[in-house]
C-alpha positions in Angstrom: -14.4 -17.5 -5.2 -15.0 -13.8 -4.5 -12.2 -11.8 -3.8 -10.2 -8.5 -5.0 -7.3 -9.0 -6.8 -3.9 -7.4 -8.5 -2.6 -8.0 -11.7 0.7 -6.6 -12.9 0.4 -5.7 -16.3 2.9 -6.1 -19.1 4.1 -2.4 -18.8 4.6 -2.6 -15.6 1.3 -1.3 -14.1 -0.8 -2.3 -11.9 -5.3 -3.5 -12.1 -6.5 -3.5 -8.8 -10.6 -5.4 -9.5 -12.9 -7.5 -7.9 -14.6 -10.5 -8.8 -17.5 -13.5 -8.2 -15.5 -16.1 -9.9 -12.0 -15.2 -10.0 -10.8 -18.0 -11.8 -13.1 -16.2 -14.9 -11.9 -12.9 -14.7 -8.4 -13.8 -14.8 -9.1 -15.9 -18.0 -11.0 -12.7 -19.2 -8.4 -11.0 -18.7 -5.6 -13.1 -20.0 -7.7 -13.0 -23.0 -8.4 -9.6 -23.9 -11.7 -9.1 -22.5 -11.7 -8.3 -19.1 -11.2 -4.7 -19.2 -10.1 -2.1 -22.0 -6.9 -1.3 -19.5 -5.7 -4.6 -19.0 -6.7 -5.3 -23.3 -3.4 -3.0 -23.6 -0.9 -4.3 -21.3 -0.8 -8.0 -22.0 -0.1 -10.5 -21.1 -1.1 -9.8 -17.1 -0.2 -11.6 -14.4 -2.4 -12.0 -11.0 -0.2 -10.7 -8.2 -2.6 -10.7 -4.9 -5.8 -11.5 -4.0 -7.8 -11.2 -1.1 -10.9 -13.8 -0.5 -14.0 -11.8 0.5 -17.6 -13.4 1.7 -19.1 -10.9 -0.6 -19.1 -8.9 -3.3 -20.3 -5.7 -1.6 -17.1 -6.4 0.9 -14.5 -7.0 -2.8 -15.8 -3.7 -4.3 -15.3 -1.8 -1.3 -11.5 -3.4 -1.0 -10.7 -3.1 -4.7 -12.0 0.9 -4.5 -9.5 1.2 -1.7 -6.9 -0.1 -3.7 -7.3 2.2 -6.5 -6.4 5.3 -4.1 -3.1 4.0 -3.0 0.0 4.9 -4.3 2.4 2.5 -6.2 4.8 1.9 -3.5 1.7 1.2 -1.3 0.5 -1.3 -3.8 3.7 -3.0 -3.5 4.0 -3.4 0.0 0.7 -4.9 0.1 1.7 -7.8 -3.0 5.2 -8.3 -0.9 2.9 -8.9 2.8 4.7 -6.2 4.0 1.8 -5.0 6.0 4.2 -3.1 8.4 5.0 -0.6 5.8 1.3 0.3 4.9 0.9 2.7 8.3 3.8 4.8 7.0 2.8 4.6 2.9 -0.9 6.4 4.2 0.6 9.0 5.5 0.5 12.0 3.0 3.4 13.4 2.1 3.9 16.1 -0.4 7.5 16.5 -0.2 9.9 14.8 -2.6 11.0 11.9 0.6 11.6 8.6 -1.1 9.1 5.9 -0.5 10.4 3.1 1.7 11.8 0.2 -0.5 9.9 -3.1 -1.1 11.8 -6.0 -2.0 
């Protein structure tokens, strides 16, 4: 399956990638080997994913992913899409993001 994906590493972080067989990269992963980021934050665990029909269509979501913010990320692994208008908006000030739960 192609899709883009979230894992939620050890430390709390989060791996936003896509993949051609999912299934592979998360055992990559899991393993050590899929990526030097994810090598030191085990174990990881796969929080979202979105299919794609192709891999050009995964890259471009993944890449999108990697711009948001945390509580952005969040909303979108909780499917609370209504928040993700409000977490684009830029905001410079110190205003506390909206809480996911």
């Amino acid at each position: 399956m192609i899709a883009a994906y979230i894992l939620k590493c050890a430390d709390g972080s989060y791996y936003s990638g896509s993949a051609r067989d999912l299934e592979l990269r998360c055992e990559q992963h899991a393993s050590g080997l899929g990526s030097e980021y994810t090598a030191k934050r085990l174990p990881v665990e796969l929080v979202w994913t979105m299919e794609c029909e192709t891999v050009a269509a995964a890259y471009s979501v993944e890449k999108r992913i990697h711009g948001w913010s945390r509580a952005k990320r969040e909303a979108l692994i909780a499917g609370r899409f209504d928040l993700l208008p409000e977490l684009s908006k830029k905001d410079f000030g110190r205003r506390a993001a909206p809480r996911v739960e």
